[in-house]
PDBQT receptor file of N, H, CA, C and O in Angstrom, charges set to zero:
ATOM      1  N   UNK A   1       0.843  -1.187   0.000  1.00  0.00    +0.000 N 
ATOM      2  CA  UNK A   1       0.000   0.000   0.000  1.00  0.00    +0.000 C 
ATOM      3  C   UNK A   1       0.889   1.252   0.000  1.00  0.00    +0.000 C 
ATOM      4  O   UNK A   1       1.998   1.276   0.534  1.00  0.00    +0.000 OA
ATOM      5  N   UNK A   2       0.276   2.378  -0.692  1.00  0.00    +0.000 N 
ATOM      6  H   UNK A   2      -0.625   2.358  -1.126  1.00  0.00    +0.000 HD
ATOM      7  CA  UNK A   2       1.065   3.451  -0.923  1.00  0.00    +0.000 C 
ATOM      8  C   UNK A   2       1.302   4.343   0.399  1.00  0.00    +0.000 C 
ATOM      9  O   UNK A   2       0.569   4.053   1.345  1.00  0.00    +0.000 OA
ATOM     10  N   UNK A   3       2.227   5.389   0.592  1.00  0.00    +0.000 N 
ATOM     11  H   UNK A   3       2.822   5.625  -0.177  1.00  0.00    +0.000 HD
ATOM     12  CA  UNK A   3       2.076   6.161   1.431  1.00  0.00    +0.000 C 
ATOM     13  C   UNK A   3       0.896   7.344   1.543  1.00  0.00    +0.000 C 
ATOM     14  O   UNK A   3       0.490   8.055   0.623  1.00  0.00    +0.000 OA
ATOM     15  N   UNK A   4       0.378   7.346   3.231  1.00  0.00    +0.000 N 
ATOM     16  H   UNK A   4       0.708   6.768   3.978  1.00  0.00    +0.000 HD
ATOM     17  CA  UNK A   4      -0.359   8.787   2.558  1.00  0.00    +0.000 C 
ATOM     18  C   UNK A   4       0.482   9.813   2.355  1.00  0.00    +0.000 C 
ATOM     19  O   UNK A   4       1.702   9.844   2.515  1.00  0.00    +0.000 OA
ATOM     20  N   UNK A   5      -0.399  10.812   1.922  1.00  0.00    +0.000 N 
ATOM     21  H   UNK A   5      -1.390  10.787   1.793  1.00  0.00    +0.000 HD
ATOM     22  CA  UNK A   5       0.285  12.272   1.704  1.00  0.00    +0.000 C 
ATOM     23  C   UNK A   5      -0.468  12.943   2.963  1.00  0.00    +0.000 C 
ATOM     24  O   UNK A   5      -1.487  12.769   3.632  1.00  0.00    +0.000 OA
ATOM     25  N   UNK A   6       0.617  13.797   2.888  1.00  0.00    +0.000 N 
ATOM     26  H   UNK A   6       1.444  13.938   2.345  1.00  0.00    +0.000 HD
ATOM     27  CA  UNK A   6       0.235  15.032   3.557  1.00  0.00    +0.000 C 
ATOM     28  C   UNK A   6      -0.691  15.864   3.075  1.00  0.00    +0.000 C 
ATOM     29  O   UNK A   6      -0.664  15.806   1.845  1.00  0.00    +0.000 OA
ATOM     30  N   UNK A   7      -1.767  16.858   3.594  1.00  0.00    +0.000 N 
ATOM     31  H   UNK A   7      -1.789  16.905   4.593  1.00  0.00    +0.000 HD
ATOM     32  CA  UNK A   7      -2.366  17.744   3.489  1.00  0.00    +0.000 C 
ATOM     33  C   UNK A   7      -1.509  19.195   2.766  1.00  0.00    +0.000 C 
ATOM     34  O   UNK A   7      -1.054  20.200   3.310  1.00  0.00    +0.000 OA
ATOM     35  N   UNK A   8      -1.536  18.879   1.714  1.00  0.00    +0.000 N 
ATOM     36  H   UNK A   8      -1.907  18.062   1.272  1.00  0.00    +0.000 HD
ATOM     37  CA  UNK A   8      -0.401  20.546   1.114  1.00  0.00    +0.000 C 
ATOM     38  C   UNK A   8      -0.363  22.131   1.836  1.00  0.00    +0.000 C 
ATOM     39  O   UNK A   8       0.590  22.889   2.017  1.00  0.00    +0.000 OA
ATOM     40  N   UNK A   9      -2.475  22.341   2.305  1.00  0.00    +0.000 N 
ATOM     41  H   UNK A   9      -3.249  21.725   2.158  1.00  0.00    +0.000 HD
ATOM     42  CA  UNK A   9      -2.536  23.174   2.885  1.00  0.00    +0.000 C 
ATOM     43  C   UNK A   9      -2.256  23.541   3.708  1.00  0.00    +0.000 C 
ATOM     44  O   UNK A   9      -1.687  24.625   3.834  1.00  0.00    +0.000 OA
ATOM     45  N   UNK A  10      -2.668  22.466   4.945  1.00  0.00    +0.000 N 
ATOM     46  H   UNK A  10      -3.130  21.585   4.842  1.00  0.00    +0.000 HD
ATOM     47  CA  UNK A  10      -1.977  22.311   5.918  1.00  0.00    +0.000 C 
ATOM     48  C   UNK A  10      -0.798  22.409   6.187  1.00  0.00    +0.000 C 
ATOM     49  O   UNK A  10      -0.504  23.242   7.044  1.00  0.00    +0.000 OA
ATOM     50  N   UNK A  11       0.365  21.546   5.514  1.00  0.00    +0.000 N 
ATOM     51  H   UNK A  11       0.126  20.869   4.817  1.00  0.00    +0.000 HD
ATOM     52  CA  UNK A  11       1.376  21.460   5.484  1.00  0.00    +0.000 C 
ATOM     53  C   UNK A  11       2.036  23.169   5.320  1.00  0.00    +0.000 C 
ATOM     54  O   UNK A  11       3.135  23.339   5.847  1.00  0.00    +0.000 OA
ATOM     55  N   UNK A  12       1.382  24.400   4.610  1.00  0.00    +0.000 N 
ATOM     56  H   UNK A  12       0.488  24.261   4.182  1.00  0.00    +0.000 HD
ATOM     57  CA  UNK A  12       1.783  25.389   5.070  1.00  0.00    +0.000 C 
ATOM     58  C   UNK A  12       1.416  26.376   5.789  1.00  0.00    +0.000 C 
ATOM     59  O   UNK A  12       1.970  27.470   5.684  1.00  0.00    +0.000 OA
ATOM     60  N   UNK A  13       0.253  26.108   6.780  1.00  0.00    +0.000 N 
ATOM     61  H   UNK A  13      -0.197  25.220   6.866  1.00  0.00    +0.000 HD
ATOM     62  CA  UNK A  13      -0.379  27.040   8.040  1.00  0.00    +0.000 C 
ATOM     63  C   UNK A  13      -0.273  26.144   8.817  1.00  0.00    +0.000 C 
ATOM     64  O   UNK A  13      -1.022  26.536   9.712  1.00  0.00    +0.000 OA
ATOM     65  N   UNK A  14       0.107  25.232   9.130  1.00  0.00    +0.000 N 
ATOM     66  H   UNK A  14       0.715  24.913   8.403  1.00  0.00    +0.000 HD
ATOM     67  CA  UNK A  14       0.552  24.603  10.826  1.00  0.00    +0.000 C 
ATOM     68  C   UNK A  14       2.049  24.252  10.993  1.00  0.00    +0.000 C 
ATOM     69  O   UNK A  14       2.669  23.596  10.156  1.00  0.00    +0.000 OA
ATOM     70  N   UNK A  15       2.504  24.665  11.969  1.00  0.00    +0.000 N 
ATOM     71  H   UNK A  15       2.000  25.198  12.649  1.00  0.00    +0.000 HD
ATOM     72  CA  UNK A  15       4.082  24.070  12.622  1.00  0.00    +0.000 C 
ATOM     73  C   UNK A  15       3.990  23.745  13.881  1.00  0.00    +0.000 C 
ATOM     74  O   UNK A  15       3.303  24.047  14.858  1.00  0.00    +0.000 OA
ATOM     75  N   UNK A  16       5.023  22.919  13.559  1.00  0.00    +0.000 N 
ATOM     76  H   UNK A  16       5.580  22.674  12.766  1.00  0.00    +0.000 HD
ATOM     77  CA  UNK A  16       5.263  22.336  15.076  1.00  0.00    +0.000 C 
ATOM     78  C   UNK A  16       5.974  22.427  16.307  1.00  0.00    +0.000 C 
ATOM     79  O   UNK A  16       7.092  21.926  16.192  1.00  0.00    +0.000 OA
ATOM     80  N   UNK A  17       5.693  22.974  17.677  1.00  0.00    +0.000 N 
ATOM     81  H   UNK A  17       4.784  23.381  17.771  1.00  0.00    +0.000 HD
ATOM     82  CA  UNK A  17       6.530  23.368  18.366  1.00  0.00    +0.000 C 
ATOM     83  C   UNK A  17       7.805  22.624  19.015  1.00  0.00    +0.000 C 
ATOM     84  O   UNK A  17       8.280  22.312  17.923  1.00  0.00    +0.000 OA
ATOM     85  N   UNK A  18       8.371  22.300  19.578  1.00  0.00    +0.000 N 
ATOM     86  H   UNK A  18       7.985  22.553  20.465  1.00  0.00    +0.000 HD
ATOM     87  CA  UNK A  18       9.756  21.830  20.070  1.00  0.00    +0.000 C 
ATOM     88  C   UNK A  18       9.237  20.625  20.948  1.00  0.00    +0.000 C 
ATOM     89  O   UNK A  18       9.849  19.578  21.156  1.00  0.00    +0.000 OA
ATOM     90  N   UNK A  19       7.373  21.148  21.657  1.00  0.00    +0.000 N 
ATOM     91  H   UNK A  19       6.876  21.999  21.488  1.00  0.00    +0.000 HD
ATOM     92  CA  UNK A  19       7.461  20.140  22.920  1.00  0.00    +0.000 C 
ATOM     93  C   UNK A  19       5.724  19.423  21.968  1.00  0.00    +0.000 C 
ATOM     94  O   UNK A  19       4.632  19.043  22.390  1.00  0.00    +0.000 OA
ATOM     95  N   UNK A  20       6.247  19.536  20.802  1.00  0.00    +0.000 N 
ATOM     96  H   UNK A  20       7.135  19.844  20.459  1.00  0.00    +0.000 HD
ATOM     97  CA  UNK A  20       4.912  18.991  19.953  1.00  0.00    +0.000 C 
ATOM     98  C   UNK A  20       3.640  19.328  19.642  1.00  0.00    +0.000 C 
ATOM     99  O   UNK A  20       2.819  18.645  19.029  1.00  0.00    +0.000 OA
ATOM    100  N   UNK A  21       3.527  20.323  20.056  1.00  0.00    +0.000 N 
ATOM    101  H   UNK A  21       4.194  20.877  20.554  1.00  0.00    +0.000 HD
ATOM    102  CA  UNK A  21       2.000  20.887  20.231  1.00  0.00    +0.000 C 
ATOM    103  C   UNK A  21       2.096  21.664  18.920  1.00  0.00    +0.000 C 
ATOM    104  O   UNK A  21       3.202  21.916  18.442  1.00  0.00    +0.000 OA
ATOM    105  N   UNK A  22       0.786  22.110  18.234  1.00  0.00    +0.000 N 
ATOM    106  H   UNK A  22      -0.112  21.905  18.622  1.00  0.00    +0.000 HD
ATOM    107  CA  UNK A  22       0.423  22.409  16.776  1.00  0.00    +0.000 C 
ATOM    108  C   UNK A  22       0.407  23.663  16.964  1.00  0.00    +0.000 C 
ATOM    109  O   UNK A  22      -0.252  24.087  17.914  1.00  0.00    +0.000 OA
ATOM    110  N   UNK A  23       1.160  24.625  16.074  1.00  0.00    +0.000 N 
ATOM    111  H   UNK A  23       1.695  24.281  15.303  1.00  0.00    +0.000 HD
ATOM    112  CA  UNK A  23       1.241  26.082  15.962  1.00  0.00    +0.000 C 
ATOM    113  C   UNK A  23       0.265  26.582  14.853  1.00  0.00    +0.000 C 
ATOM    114  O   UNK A  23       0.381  26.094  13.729  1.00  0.00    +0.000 OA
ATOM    115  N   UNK A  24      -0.739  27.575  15.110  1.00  0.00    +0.000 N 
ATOM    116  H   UNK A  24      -0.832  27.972  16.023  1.00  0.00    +0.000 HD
ATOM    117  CA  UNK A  24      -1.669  28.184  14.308  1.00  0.00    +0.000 C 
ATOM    118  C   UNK A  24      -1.790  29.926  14.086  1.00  0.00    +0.000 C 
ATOM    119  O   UNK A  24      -1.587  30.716  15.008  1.00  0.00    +0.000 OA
ATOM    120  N   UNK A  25      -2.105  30.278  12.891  1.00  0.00    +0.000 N 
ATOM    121  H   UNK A  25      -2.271  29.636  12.142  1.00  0.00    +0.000 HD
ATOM    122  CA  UNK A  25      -1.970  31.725  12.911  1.00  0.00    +0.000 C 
ATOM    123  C   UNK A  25      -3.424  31.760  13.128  1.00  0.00    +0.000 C 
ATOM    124  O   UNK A  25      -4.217  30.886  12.779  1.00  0.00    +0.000 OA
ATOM    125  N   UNK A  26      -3.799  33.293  13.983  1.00  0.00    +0.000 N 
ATOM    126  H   UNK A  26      -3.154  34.003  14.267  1.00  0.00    +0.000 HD
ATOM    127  CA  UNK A  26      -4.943  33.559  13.822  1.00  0.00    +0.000 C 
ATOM    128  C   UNK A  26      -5.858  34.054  12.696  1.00  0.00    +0.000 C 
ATOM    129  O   UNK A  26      -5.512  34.718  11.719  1.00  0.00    +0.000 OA
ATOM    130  N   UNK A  27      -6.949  33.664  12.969  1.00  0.00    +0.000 N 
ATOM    131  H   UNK A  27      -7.230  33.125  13.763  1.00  0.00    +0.000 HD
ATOM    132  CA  UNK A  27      -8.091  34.130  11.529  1.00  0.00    +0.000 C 
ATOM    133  C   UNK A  27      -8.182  35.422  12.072  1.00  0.00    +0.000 C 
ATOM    134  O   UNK A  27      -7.858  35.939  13.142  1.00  0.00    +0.000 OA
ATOM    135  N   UNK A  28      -9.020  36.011  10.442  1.00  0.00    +0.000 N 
ATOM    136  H   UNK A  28      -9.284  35.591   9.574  1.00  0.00    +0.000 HD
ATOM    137  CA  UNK A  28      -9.789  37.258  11.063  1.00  0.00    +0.000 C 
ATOM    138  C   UNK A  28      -8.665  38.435  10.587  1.00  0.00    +0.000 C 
ATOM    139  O   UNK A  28      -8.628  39.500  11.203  1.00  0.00    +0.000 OA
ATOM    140  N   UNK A  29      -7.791  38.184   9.501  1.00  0.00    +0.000 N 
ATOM    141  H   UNK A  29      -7.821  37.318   9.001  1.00  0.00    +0.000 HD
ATOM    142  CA  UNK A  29      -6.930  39.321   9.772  1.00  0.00    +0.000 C 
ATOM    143  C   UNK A  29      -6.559  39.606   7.663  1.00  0.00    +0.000 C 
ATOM    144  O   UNK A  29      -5.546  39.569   6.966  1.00  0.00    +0.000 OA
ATOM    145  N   UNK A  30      -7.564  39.782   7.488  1.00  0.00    +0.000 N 
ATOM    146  H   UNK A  30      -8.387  39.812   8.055  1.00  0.00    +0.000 HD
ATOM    147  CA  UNK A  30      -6.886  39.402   5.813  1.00  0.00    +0.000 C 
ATOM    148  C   UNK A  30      -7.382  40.548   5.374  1.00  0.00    +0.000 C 
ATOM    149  O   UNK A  30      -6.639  41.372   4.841  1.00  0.00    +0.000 OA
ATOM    150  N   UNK A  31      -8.508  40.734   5.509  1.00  0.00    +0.000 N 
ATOM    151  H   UNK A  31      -9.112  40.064   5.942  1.00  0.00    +0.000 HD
ATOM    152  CA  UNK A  31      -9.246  42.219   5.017  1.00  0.00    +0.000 C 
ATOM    153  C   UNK A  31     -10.399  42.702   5.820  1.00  0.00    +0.000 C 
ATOM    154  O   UNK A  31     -10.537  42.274   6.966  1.00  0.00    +0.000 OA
ATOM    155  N   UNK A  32     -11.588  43.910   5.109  1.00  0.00    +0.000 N 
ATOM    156  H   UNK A  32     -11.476  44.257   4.178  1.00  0.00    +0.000 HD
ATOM    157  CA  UNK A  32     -12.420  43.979   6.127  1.00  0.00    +0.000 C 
ATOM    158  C   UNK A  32     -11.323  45.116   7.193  1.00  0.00    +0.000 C 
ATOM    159  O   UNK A  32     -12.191  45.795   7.740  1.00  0.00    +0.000 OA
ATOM    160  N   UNK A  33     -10.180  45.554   7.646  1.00  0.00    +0.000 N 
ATOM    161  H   UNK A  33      -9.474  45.002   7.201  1.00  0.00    +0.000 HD
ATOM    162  CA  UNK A  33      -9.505  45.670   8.881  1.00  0.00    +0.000 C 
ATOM    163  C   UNK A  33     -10.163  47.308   9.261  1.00  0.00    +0.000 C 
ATOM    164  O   UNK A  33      -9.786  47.734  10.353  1.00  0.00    +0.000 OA
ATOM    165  N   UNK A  34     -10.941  48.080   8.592  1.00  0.00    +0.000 N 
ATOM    166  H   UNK A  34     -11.247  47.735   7.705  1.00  0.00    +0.000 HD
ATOM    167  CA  UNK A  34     -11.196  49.543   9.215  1.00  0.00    +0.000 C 
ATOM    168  C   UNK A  34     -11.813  49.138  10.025  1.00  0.00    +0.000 C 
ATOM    169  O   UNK A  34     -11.178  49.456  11.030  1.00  0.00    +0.000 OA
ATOM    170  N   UNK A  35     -13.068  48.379  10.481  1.00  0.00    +0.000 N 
ATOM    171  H   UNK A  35     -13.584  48.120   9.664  1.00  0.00    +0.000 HD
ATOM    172  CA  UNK A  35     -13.892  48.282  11.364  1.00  0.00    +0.000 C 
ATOM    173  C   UNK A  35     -13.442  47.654  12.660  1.00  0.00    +0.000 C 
ATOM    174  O   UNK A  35     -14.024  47.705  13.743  1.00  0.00    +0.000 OA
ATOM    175  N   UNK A  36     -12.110  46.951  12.315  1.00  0.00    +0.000 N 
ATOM    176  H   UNK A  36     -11.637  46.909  11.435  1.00  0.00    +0.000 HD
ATOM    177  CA  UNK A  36     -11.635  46.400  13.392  1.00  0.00    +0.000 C 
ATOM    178  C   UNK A  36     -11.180  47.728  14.436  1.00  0.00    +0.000 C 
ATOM    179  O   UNK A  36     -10.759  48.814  14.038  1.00  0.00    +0.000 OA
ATOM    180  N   UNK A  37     -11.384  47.330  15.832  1.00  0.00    +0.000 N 
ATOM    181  H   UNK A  37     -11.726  46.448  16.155  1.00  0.00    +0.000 HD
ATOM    182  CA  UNK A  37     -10.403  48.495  16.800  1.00  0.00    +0.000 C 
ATOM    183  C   UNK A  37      -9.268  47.901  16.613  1.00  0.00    +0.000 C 
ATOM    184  O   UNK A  37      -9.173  46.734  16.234  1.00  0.00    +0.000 OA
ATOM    185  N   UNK A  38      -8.012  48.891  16.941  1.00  0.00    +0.000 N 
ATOM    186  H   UNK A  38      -8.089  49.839  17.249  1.00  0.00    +0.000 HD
ATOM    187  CA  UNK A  38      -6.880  48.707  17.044  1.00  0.00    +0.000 C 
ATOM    188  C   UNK A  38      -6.186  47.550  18.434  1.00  0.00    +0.000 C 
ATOM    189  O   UNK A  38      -5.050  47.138  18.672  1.00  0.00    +0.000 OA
ATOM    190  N   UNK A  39      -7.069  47.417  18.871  1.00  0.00    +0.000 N 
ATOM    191  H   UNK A  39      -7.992  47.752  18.677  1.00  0.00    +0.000 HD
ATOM    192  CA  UNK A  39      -6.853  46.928  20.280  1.00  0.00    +0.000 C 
ATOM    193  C   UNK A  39      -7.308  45.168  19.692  1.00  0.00    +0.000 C 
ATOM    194  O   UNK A  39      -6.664  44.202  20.102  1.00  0.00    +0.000 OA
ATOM    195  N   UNK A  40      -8.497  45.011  18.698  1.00  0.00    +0.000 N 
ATOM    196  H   UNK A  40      -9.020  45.795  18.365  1.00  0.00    +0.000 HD
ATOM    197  CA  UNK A  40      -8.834  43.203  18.521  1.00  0.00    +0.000 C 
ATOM    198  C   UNK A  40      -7.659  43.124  17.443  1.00  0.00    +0.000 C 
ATOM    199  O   UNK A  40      -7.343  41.943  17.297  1.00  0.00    +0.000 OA
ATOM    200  N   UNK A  41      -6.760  44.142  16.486  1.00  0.00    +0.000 N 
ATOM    201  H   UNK A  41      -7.016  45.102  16.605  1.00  0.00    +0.000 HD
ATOM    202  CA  UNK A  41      -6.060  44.138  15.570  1.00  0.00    +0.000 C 
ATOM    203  C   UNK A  41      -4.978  43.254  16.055  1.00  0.00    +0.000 C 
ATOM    204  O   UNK A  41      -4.478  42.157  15.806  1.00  0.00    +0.000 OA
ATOM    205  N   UNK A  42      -4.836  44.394  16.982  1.00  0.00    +0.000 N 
ATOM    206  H   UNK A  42      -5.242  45.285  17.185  1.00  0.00    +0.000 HD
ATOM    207  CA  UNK A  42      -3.582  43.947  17.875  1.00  0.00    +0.000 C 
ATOM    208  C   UNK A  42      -3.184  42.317  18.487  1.00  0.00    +0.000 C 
ATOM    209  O   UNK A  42      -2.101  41.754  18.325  1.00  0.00    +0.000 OA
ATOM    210  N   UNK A  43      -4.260  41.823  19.146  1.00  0.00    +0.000 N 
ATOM    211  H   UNK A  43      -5.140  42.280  19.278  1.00  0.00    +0.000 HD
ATOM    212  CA  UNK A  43      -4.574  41.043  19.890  1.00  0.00    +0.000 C 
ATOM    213  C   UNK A  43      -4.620  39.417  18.866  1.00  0.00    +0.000 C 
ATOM    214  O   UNK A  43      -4.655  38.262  19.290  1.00  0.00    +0.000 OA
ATOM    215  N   UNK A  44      -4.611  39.701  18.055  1.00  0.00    +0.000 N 
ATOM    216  H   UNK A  44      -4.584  40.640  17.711  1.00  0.00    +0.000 HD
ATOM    217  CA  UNK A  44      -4.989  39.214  16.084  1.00  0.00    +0.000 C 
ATOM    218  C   UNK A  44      -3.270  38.624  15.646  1.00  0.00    +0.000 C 
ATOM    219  O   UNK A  44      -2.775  37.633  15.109  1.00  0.00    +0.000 OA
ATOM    220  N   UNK A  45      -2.830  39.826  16.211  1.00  0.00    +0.000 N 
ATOM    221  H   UNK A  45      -3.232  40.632  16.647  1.00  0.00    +0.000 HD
ATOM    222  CA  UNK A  45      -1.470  39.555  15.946  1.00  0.00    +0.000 C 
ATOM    223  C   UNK A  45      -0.752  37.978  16.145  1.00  0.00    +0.000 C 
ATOM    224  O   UNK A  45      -1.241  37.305  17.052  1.00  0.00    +0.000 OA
ATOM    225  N   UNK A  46       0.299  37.403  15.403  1.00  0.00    +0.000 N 
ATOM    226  H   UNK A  46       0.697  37.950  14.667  1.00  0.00    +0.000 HD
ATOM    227  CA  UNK A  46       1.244  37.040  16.057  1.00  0.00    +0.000 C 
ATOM    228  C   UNK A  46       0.484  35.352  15.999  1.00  0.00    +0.000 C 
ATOM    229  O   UNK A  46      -0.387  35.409  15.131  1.00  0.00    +0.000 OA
ATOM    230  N   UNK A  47       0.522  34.204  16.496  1.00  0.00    +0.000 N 
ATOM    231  H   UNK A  47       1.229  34.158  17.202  1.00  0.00    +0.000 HD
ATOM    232  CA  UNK A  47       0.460  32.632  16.592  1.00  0.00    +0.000 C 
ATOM    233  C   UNK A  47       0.149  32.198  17.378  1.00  0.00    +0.000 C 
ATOM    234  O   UNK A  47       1.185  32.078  18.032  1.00  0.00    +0.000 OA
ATOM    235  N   UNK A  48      -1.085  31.540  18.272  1.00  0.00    +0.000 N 
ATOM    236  H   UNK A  48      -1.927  31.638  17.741  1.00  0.00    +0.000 HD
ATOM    237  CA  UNK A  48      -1.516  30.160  19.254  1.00  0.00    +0.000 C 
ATOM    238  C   UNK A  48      -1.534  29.077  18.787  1.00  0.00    +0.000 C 
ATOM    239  O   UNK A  48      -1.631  28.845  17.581  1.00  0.00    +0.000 OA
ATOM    240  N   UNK A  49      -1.441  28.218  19.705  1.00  0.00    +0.000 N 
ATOM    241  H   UNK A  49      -1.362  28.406  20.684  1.00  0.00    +0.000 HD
ATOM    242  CA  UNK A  49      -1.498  27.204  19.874  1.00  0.00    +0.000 C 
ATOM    243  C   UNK A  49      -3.308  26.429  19.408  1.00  0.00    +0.000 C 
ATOM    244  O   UNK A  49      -4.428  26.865  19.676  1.00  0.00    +0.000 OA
ATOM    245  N   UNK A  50      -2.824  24.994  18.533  1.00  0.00    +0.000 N 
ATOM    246  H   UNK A  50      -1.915  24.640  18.315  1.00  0.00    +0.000 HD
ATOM    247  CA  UNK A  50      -4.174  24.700  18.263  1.00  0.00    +0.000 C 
ATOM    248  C   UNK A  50      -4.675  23.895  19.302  1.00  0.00    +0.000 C 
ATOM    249  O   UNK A  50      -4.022  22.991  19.822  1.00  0.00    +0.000 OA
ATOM    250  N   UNK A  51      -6.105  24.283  19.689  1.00  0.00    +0.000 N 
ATOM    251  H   UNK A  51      -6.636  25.018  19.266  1.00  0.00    +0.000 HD
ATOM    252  CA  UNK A  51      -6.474  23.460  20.543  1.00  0.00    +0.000 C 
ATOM    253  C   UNK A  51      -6.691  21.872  20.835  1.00  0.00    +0.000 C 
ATOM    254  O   UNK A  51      -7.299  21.307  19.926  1.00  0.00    +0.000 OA
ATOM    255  N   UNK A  52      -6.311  21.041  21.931  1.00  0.00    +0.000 N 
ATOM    256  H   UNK A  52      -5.817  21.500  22.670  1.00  0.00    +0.000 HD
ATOM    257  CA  UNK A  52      -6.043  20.238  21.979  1.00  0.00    +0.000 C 
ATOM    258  C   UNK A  52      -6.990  19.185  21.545  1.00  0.00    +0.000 C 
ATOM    259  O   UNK A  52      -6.685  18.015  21.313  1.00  0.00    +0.000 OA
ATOM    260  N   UNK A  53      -8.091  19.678  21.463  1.00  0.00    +0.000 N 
ATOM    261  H   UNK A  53      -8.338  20.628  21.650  1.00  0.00    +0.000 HD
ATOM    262  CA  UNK A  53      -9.555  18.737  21.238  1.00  0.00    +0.000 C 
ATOM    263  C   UNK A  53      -8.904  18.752  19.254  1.00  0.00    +0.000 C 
ATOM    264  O   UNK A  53      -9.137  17.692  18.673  1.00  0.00    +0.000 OA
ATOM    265  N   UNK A  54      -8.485  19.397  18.754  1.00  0.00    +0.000 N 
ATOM    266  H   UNK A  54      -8.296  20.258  19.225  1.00  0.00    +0.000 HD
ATOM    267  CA  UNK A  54      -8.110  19.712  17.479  1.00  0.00    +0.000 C 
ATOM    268  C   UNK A  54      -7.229  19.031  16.824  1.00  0.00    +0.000 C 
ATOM    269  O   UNK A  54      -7.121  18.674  15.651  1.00  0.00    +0.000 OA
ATOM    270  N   UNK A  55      -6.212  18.822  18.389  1.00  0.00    +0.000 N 
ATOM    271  H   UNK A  55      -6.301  19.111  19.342  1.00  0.00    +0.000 HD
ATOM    272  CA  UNK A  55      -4.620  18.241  17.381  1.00  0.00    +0.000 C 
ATOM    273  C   UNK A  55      -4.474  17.068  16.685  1.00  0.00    +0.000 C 
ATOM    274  O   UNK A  55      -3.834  16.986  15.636  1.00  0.00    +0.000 OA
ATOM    275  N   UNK A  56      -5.051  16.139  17.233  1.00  0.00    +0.000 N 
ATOM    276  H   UNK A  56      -5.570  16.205  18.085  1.00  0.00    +0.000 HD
ATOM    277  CA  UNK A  56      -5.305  14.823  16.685  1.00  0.00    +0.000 C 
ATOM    278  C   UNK A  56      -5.566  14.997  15.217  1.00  0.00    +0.000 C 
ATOM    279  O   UNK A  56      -4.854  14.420  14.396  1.00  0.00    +0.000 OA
ATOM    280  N   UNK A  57      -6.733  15.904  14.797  1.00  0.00    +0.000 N 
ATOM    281  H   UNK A  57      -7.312  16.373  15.465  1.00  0.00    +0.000 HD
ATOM    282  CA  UNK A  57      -7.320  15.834  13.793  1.00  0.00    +0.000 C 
ATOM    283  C   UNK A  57      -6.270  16.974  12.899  1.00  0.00    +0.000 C 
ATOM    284  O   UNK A  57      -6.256  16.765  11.686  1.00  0.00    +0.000 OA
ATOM    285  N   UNK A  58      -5.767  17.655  13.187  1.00  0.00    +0.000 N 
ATOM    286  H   UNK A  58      -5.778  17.825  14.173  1.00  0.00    +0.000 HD
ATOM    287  CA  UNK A  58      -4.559  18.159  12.831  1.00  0.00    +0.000 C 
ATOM    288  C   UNK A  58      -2.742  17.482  12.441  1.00  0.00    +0.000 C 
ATOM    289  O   UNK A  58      -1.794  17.674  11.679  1.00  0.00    +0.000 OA
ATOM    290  N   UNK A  59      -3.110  16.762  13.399  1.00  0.00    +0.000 N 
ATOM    291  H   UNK A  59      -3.880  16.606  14.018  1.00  0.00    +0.000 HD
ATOM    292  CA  UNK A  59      -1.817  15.722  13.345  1.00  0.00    +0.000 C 
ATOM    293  C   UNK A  59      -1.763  14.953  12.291  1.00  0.00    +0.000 C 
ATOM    294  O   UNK A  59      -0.650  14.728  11.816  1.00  0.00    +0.000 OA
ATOM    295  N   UNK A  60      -2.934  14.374  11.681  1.00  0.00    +0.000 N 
ATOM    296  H   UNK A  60      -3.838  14.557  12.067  1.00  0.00    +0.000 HD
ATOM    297  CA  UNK A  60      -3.322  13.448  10.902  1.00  0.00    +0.000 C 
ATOM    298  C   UNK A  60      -2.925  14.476   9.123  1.00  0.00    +0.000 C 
ATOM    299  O   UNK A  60      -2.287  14.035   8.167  1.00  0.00    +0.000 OA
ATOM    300  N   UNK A  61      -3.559  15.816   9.250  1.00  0.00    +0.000 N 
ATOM    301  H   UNK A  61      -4.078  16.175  10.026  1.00  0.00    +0.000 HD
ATOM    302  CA  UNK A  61      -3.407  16.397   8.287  1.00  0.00    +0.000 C 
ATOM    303  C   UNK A  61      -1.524  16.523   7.470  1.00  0.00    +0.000 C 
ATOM    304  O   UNK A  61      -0.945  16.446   6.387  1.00  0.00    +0.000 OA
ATOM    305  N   UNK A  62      -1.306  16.731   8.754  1.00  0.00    +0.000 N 
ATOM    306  H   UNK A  62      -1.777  16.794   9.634  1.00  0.00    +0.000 HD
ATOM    307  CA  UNK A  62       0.393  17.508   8.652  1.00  0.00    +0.000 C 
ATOM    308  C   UNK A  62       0.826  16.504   8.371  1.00  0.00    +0.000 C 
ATOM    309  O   UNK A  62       1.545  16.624   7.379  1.00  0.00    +0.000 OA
ATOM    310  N   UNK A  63       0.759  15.230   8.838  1.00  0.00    +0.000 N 
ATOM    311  H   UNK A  63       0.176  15.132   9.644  1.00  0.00    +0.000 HD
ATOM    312  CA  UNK A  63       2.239  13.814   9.029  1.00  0.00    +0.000 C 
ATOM    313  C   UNK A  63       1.396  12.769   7.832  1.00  0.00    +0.000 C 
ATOM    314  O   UNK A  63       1.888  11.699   7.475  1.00  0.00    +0.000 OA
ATOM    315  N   UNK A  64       0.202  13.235   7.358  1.00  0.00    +0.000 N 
ATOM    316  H   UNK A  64      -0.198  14.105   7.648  1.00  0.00    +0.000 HD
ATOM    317  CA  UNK A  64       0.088  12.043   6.181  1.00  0.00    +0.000 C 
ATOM    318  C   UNK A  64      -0.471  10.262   6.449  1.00  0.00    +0.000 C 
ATOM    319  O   UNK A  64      -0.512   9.479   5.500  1.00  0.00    +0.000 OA
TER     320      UNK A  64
């Protein structure tokens, strides 16, 4: 049987941290941004962590 593949998309909006846990950028930040306050802009910024109820189903995407 063949190998799976990886998810391509995936494979470039998730990374992986050092102690394994799934790195995610936040939504919500592409356009649309006047109505945003500067303060949810802000907050928008920058990478969390995907939630754990998630990773599994994430894990599966990234490793194929």
């Amino acid at each position: 049987m063949p190998k799976m593949k990886s998810n391509s998309g995936a494979k470039k909006r998730f990374t992986t941290t050092g102690t394994g846990r799934i790195r995610r950028k936040k939504a919500f930040t592409s356009h649309i941004l006047t109505k945003k306050s500067p303060k949810r802009k802000r907050n928008l910024r920058g990478t969390t962590l995907v939630d754990p109820a998630d990773e599994p189903r994430m894990r599966k995407l990234i490793n194929g």
